[in-house]
N, C-alpha and C positions, 0 to 999 in steps of 0.2 A: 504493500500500500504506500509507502513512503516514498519508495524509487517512483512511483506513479506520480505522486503528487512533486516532489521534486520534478519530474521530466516536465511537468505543466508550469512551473516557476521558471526553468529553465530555458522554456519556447518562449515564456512571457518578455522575459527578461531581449533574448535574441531578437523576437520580433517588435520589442519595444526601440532597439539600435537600428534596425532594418525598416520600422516605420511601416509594417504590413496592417492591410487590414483587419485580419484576427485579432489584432492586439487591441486595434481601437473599437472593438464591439462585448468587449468582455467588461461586465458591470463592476462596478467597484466594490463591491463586498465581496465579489468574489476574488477577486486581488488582495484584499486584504485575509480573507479567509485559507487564501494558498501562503502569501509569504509570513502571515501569523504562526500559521501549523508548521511549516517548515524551519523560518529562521527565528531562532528566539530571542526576541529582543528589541525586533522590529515591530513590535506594536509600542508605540514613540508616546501613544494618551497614555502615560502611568505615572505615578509620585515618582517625583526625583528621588535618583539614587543617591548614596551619599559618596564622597571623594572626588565629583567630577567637579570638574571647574564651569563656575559661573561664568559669563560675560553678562555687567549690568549696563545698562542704558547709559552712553555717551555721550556730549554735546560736540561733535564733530566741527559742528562750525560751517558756513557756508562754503557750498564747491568752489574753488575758483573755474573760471570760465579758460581754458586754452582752444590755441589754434594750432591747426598744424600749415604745412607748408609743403613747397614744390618738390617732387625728386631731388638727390643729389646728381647735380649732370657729370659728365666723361672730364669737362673742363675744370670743373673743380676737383674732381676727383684726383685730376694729374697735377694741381698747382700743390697738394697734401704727399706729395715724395720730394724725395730731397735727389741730389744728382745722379747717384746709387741704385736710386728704386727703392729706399728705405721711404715708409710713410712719415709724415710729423705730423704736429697737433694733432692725434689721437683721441685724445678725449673729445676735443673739438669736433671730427669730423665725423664718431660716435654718434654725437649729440646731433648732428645738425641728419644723418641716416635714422634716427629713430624721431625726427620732428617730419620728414619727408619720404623716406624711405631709397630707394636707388633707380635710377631712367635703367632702363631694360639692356642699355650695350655697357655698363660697368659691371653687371654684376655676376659675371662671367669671374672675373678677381677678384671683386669684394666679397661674394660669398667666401673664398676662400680664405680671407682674413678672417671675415666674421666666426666663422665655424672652428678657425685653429690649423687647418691645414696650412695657412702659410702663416710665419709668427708676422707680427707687426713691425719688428724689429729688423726684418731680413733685408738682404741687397737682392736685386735681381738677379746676379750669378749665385747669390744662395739659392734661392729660390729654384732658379732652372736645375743644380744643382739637385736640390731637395726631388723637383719633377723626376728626377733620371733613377733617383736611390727609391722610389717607391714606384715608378713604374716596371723596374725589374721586381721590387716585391709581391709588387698583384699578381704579377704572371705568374709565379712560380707559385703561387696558392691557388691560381685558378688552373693549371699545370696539377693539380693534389687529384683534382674531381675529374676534371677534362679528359686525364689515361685512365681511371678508372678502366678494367674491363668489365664484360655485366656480369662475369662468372661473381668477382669483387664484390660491384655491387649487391648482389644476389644474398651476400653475405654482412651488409651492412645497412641492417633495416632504418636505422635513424637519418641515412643520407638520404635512403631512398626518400622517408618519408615528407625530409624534406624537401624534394623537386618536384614532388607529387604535392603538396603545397604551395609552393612557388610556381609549379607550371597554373595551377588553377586560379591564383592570384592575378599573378601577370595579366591571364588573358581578360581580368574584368578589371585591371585599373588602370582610369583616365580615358578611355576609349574612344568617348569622342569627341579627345582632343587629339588636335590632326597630327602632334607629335607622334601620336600613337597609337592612328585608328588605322583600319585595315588589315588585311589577310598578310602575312609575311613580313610585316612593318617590322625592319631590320632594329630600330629602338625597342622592340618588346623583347629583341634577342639579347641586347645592350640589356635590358630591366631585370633578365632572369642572368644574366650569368651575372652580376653583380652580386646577387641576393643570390646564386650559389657559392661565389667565390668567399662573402661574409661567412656563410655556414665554414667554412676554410678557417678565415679569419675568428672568429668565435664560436666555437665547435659547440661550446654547453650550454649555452644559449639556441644556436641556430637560425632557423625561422621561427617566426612567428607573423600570425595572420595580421595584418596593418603595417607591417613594416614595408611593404612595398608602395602604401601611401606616403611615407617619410622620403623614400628615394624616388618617386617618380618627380616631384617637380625639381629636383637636385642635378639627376639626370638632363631634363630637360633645362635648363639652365648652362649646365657643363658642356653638354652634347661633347664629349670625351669622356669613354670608360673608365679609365685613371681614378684621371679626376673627379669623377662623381663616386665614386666608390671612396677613396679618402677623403669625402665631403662628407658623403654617408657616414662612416665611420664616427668622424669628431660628431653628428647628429647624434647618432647611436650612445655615443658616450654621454650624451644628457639625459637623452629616454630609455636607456637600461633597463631601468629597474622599472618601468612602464609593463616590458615585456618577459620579466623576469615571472617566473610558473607564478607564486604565490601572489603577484601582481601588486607588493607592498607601496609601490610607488603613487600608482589611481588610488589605491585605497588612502595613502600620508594625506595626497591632494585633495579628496574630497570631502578629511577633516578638515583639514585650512578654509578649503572653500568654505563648510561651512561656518568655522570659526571668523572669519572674514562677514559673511552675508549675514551672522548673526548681531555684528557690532554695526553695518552699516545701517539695515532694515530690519530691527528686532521684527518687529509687525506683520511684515514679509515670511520674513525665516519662521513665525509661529504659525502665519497661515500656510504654509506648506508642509511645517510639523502636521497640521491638522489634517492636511490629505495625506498622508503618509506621505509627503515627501521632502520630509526633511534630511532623509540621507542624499538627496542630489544625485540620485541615480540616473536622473536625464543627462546631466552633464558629462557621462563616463567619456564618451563618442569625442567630445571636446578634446578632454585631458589627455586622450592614450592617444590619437593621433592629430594633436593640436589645431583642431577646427582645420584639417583636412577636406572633409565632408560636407564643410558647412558654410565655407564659403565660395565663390568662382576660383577659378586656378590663379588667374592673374590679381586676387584678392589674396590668396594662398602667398605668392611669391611675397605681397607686401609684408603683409603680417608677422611673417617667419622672419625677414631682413631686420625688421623693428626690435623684435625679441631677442633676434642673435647679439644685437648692441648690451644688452644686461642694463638696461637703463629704461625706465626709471629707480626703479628697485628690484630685489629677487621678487620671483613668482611673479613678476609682471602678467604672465598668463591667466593666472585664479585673476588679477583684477579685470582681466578682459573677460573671462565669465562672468565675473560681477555686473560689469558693466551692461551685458546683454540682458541677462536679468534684470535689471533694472528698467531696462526700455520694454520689457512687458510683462510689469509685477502689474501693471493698474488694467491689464486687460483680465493675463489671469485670476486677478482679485475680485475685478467687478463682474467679471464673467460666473463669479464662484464654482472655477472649475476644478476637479476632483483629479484623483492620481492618474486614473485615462485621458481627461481630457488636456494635462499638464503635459505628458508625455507624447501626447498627440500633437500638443501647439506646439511642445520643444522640437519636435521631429519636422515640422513643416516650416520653420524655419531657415531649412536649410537651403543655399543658394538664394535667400531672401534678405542677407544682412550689407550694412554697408559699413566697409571694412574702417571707413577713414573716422565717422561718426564714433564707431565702435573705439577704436584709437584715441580717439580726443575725449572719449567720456571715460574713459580706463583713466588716462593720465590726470583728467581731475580728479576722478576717486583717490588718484596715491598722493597727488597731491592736500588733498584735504585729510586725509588721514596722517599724515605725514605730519602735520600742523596742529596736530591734537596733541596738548602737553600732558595728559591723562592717558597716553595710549596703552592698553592693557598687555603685560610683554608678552603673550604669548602673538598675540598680533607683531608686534615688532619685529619679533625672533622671524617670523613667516616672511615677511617683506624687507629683512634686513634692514631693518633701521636698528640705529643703537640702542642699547637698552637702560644706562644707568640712568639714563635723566628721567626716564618714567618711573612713576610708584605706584599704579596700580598691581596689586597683587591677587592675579585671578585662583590663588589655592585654596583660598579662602571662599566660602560664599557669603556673597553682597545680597542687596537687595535686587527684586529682578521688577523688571516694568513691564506687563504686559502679562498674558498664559503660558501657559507652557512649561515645559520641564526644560532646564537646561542642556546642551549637548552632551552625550555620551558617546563620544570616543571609541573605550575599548567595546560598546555594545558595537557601533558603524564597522571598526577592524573583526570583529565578530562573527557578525551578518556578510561582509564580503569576503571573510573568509570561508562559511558555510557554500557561500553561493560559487565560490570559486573553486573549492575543494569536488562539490559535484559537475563543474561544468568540467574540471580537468577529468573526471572519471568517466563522463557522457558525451562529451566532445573530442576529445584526442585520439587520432585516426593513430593507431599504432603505435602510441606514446608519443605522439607526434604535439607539440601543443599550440594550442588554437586560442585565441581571444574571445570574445561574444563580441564581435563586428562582422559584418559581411560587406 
């Protein structure tokens, strides 16, 4: 009975990422009546537990209003090297990439600053240098799988399993974008031998399903194998632990998040405690492959160039889900719509946002938070701001303003570990492991 009821939580959950029909026709008691019975912990209406941290009501203070501004053009981008090919003003030309983002023929090199593949520091004959010592590297790891024979293969089911994921990925991501639409489209061969030659590069890891979302616009930027694969790479090395089995990474994030959306919009954050969704379950799709999904491609390039700069603060990202959130807490509120109807408006979203909007209402959120001399440090700790000069101390509990139980933590690490623990035993083609994104 249990595995049954699990498999129904299970589809709910996939088909809630996938945005299918089935998902939006299933009444809400019955969602609550599946992940009640299943996950314990996840019924969110109960008396506070004790030892969890309060977050009490804030006076944040008025947003301030920013603007952004134009691409960084080709021209400036060359007046910021020195005669060498060394960059200068760095910080400078950071800031002015994360106020505008980059014109479409620089960022062919800047991504590769911004990601780590070329340090900031280097001369051009480093650089070309550097090109030559890692283009013999990739071959000779993609040289590992390539002589495979299939007798080999035959006996190496973890490889297998990952091409038999990779080939099925590849052929459904980005398709009709014309990089990479059509029958024999020589970039879909570029997309899979990348993401076999990674399983090379990081054996115990491997594939995993959404990673070929991280490398296709990377690829299509580079258009060289190389160098999109040591683009990928330094990528890789932030979202890790994203793709790691236990998935610790979605699961830290979508504490923060809510610790974050609880100090901006107590009122908010309670009304969606009340539809059971105060674990932020809609936002997974976001965190694991960074609004991927959810914006146009050439929205995608922006976004990611912005973020690679590390400015305004850490987690920059959670404040751009905040931000979205924010531009439709007053529909889903007035709308009084429930945990389907939540996940239904979050899904239809997607390819409906605008990215620049989204950007300049993020930067006033860190901004204005940023300017609160009461900031609670666990907040601080999240977005990297300093901590001594606050003296909220959320160990204790305060007084709260509004309904609701306070966040519980280890119950959300809890619940997605239940839910994660069955998708690795219900999903994983051959020990093969899989995310819940299609």
């Amino acid at each position: 009975m249990i595995n049954a009821v699990f498999s129904k939580v299970t589809n709910y959950i996939f088909d809630a990422f996938r945005g299918t029909e089935e998902q939006h026709q299933r009444p809400p008691e019955e969602v609550a009546d599946l992940l009640g019975e299943v996950i314990p912990g996840l019924e969110i209406n109960q008396q506070e537990e004790p030892g969890f941290e309060v977050i009490t009501r804030i006076d944040l203070g008025t947003r301030p209003q920013v603007t952004r501004r134009e691409p960084l053009s080709a021209e400036y981008w060359i007046k910021h090297q020195d005669a060498e090919g060394r960059m200068i003003r760095i910080p400078h030309l950071k800031q002015t990439i994360f106020k505008g983002g980059l014109c479409h023929a620089i960022r062919k090199e800047a991504w590769k600053f911004l990601l780590g593949y070329f340090p900031w520091n280097s001369t051009l004959e480093e650089r070309k240098a550097l090109q030559r010592n890692k283009t013999d590297e990739y071959f000779r790891m993609k040289l590992q799988w390539k002589s495979l024979s299939e007798e080999q293969e035959k006996r190496n089911s973890r490889l297998r399993d990952y091409r038999s994921l990779i080939e099925k990925d590849v052929n459904r991501t980005d398709r009709t974008n014309r990089f990479y639409e059509g029958i024999d489209n020589p970039s879909l061969v570029l997309l899979h031998d990348i993401l076999m030659t990674y399983c090379m590069y990081d054996f115990d890891l491997g594939y995993v399903q959404g990673m070929s979302d991280l490398l296709s616009p990377i690829l299509f930027v580079m258009e060289n194998e190389v160098d999109a694969f040591w683009c990928f790479v330094s990528f890789m090395d932030q979202m890790h632990q994203n793709f790691e089995e236990p998935m610790q990474g979605v699961k830290t994030q979508l504490i923060q998040l809510s610790t974050l959306l609880r100090l901006l919009d107590l009122a908010f954050w309670n009304y969606l405690e009340s539809q059971d969704s105060g674990y932020l379950y809609f936002c997974f799709r976001w965190l694991l492959i960074r609004f991927k999904r959810e914006l146009s491609f050439q929205d995608v390039l922006r976004l990611w160039e912005v973020m690679w700069t590390g400015l305004p603060c850490q987690n920059f990202h959670l404040l751009i889900c905040c931000a979205i959130l924010d531009s439709e807490k007053q529909k889903i509120m007035e709308e009084n719509y429930g945990f389907n109807e939540i996940l239904k408006h979050i899904n239809e979203l997607s390819m409906k946002l605008d990215v620049e909007e989204i950007l300049q209402k993020a930067e006033g959120i860190c901004l204005q938070v940023r300017g609160c001399k009461d900031l609670p440090a666990p907040v601080s700790n999240i977005l990297g701001f300093p901590t001594e000069v606050f003296i909220s101390d959320l160990t204790e509990s305060g007084p709260k303003s509004g309904p609701g139980p306070g966040p519980r933590p280890q119950q959300l690490q809890d619940a997605c570990s239940s839910v994660q623990e069955h998708l690795r035993e219900s999903s994983s083609h051959n020990g093969c492991k899989v995310a819940f994104i299609s």
